[in-house]
N, CA, C and O atoms as a GROMACS GRO file, in nm:
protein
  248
    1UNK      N    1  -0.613   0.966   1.069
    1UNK     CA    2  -0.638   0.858   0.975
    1UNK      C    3  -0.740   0.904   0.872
    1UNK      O    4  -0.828   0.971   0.927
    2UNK      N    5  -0.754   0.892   0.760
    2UNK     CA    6  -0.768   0.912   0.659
    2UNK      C    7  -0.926   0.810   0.608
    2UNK      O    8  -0.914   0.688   0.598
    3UNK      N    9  -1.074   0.885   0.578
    3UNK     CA   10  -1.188   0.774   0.611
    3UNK      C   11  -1.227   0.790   0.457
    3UNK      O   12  -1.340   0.745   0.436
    4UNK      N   13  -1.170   0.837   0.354
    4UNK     CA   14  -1.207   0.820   0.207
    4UNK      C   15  -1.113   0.703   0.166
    4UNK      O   16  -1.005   0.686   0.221
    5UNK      N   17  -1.151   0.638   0.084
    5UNK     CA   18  -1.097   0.534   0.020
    5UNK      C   19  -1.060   0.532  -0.118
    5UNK      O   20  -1.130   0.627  -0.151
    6UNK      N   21  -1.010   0.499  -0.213
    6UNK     CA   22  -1.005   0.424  -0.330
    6UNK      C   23  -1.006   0.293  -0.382
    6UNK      O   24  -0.946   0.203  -0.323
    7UNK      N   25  -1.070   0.274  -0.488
    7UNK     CA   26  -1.072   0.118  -0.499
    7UNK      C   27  -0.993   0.084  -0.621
    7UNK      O   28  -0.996   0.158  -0.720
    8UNK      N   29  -0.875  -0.100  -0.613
    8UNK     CA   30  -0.792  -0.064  -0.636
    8UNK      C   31  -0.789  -0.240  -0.688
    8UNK      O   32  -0.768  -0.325  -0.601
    9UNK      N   33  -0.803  -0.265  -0.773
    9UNK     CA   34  -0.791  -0.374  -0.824
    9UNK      C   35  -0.649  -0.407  -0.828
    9UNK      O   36  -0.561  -0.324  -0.853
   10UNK      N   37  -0.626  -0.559  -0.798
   10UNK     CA   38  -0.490  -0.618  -0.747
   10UNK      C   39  -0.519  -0.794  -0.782
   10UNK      O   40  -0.600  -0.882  -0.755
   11UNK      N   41  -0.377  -0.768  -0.868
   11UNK     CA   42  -0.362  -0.930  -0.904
   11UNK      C   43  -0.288  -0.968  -0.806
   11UNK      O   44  -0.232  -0.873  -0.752
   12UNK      N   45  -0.260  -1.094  -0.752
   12UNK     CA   46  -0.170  -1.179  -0.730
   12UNK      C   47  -0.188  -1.304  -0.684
   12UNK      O   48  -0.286  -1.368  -0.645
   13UNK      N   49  -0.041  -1.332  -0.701
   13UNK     CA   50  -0.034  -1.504  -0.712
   13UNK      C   51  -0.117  -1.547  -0.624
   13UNK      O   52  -0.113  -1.493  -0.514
   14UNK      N   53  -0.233  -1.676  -0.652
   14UNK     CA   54  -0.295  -1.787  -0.546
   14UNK      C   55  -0.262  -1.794  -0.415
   14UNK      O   56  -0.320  -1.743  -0.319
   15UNK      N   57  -0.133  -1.880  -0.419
   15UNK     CA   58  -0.062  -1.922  -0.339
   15UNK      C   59  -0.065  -1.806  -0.223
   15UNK      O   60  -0.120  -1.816  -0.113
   16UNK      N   61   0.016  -1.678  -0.278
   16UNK     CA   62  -0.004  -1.572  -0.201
   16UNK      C   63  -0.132  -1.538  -0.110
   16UNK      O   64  -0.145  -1.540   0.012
   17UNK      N   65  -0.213  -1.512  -0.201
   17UNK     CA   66  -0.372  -1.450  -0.168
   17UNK      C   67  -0.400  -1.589  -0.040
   17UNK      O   68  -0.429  -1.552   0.074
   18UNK      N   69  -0.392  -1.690  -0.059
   18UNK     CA   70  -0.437  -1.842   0.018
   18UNK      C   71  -0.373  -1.762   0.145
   18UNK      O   72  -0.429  -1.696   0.232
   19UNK      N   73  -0.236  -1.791   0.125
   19UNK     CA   74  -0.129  -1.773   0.296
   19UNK      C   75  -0.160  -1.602   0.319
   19UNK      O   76  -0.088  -1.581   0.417
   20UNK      N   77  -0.213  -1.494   0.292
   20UNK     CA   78  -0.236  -1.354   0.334
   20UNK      C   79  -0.384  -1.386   0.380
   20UNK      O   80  -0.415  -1.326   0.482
   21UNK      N   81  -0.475  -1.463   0.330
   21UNK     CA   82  -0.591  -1.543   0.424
   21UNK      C   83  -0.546  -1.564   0.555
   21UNK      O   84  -0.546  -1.489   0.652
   22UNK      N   85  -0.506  -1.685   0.540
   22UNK     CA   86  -0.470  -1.762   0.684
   22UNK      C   87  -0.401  -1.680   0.772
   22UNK      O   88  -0.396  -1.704   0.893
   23UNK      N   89  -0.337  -1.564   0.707
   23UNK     CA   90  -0.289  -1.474   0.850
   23UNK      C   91  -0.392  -1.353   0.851
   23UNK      O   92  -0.366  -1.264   0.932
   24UNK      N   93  -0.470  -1.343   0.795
   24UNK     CA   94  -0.585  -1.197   0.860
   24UNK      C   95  -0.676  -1.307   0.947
   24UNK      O   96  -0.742  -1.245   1.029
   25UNK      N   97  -0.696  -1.431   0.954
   25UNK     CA   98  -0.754  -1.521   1.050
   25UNK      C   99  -0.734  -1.524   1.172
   25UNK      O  100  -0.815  -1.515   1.264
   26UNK      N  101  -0.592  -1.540   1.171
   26UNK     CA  102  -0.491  -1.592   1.289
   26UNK      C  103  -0.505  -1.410   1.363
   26UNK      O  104  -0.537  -1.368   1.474
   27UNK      N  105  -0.477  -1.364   1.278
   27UNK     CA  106  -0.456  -1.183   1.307
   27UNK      C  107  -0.604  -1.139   1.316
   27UNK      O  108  -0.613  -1.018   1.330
   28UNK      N  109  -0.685  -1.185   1.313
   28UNK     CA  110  -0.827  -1.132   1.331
   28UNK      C  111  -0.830  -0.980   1.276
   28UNK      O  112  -0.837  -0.879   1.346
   29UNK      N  113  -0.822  -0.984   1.107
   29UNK     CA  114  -0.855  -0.882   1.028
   29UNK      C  115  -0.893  -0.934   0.912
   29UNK      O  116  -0.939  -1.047   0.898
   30UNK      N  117  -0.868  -0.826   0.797
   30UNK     CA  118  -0.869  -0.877   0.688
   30UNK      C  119  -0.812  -0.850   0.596
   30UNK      O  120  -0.727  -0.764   0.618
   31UNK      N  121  -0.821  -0.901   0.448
   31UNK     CA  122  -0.714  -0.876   0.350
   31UNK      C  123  -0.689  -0.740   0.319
   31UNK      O  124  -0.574  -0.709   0.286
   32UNK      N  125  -0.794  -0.638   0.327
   32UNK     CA  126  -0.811  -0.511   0.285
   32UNK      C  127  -0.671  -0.439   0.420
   32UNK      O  128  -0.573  -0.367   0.400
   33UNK      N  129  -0.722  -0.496   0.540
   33UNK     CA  130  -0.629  -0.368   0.616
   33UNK      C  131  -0.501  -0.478   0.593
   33UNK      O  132  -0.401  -0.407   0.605
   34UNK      N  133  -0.471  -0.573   0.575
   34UNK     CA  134  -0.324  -0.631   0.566
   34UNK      C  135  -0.236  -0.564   0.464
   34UNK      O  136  -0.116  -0.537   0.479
   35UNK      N  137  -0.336  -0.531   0.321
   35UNK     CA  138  -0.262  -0.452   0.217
   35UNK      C  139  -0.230  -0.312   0.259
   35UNK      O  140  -0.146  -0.240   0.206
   36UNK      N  141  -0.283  -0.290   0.328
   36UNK     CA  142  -0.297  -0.140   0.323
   36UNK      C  143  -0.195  -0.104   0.433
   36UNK      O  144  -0.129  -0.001   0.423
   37UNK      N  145  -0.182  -0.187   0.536
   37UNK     CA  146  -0.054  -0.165   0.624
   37UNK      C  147   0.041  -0.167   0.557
   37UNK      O  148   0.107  -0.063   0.564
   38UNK      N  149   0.102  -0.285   0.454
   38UNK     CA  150   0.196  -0.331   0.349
   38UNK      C  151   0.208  -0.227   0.316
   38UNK      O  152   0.324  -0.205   0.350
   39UNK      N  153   0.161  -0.112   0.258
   39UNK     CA  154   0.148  -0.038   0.127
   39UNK      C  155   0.199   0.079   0.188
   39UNK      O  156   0.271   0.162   0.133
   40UNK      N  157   0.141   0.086   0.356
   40UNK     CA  158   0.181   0.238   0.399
   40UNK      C  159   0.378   0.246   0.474
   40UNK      O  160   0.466   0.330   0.492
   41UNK      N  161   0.356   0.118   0.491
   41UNK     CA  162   0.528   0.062   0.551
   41UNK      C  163   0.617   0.073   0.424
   41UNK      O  164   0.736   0.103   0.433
   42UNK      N  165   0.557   0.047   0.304
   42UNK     CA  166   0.643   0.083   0.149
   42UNK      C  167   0.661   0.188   0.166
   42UNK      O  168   0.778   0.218   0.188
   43UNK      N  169   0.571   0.285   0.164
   43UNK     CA  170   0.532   0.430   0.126
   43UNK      C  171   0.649   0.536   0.218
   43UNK      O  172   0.730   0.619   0.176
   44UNK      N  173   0.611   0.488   0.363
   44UNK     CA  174   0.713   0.499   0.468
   44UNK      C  175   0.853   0.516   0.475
   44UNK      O  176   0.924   0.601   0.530
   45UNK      N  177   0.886   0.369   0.375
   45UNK     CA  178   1.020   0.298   0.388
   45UNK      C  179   1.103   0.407   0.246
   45UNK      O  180   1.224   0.419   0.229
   46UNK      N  181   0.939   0.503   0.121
   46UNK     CA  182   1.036   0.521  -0.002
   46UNK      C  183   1.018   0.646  -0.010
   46UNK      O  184   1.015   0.706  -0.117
   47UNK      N  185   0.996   0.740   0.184
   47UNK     CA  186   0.998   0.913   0.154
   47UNK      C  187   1.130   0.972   0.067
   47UNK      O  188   1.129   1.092   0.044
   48UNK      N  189   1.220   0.910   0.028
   48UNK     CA  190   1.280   0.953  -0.048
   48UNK      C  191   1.276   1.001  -0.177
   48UNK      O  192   1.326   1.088  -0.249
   49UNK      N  193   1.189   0.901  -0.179
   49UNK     CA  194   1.118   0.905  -0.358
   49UNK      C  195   1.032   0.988  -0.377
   49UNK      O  196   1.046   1.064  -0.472
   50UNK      N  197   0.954   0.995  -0.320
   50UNK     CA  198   0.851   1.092  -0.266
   50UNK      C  199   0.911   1.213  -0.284
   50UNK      O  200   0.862   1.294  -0.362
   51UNK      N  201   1.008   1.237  -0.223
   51UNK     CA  202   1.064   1.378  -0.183
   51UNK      C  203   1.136   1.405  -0.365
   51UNK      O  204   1.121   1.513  -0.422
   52UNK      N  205   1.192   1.316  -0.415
   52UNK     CA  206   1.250   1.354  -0.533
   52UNK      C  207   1.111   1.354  -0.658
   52UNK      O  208   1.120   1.422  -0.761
   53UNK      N  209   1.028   1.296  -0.636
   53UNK     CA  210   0.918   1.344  -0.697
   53UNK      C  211   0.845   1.462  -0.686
   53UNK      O  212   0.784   1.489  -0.789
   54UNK      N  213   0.834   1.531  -0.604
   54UNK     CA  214   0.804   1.680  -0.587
   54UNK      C  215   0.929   1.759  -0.640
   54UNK      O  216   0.929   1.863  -0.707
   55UNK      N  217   1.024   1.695  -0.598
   55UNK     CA  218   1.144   1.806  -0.736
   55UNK      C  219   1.093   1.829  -0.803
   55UNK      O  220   1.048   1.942  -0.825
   56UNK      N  221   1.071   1.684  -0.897
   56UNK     CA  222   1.084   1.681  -1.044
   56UNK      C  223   0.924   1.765  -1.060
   56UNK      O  224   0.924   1.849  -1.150
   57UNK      N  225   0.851   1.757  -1.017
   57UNK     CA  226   0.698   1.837  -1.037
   57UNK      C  227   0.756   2.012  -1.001
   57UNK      O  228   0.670   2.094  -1.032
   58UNK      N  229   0.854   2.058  -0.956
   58UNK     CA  230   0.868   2.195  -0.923
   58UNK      C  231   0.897   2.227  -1.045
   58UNK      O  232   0.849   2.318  -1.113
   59UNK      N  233   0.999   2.128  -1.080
   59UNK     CA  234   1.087   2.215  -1.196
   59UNK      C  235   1.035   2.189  -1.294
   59UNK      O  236   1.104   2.221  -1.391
   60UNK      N  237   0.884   2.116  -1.335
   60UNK     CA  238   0.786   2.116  -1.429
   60UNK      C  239   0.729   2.224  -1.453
   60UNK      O  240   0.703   2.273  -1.563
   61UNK      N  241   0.705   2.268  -1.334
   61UNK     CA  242   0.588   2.384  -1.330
   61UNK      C  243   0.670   2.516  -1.301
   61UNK      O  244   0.603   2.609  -1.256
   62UNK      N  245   0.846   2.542  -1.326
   62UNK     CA  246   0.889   2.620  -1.321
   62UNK      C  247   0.912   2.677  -1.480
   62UNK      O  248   0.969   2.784  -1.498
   0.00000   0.00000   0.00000
């Protein structure tokens, strides 16, 4: 696990931010690790993209 951070300013809707409250409560955490699970299950879910982005950086630097 990874102990450097970045900081990362994030809009969103009220409504949202209110109900992602009430579950780091219920879940006894907080908003910071709820995003950050979110973000790594994206990240996870788009090694594809990932992988075609290092193409496109090879054949930049080729």
């Amino acid at each position: 696990m990874e102990h450097k951070t970045k900081r990362l300013n994030l809009l969103i809707q009220p409504s949202l931010h209110e109900d992602i409250k009430k579950i780091s409560v219920v879940k006894a955490t907080n908003l910071n690790e709820i995003v950050n699970q979110a973000l790594r299950e994206y990240r996870d879910k788009e090694k594809r993209s990932l992988e075609k982005y290092e193409e496109i950086q090879r054949v930049r630097n080729t």
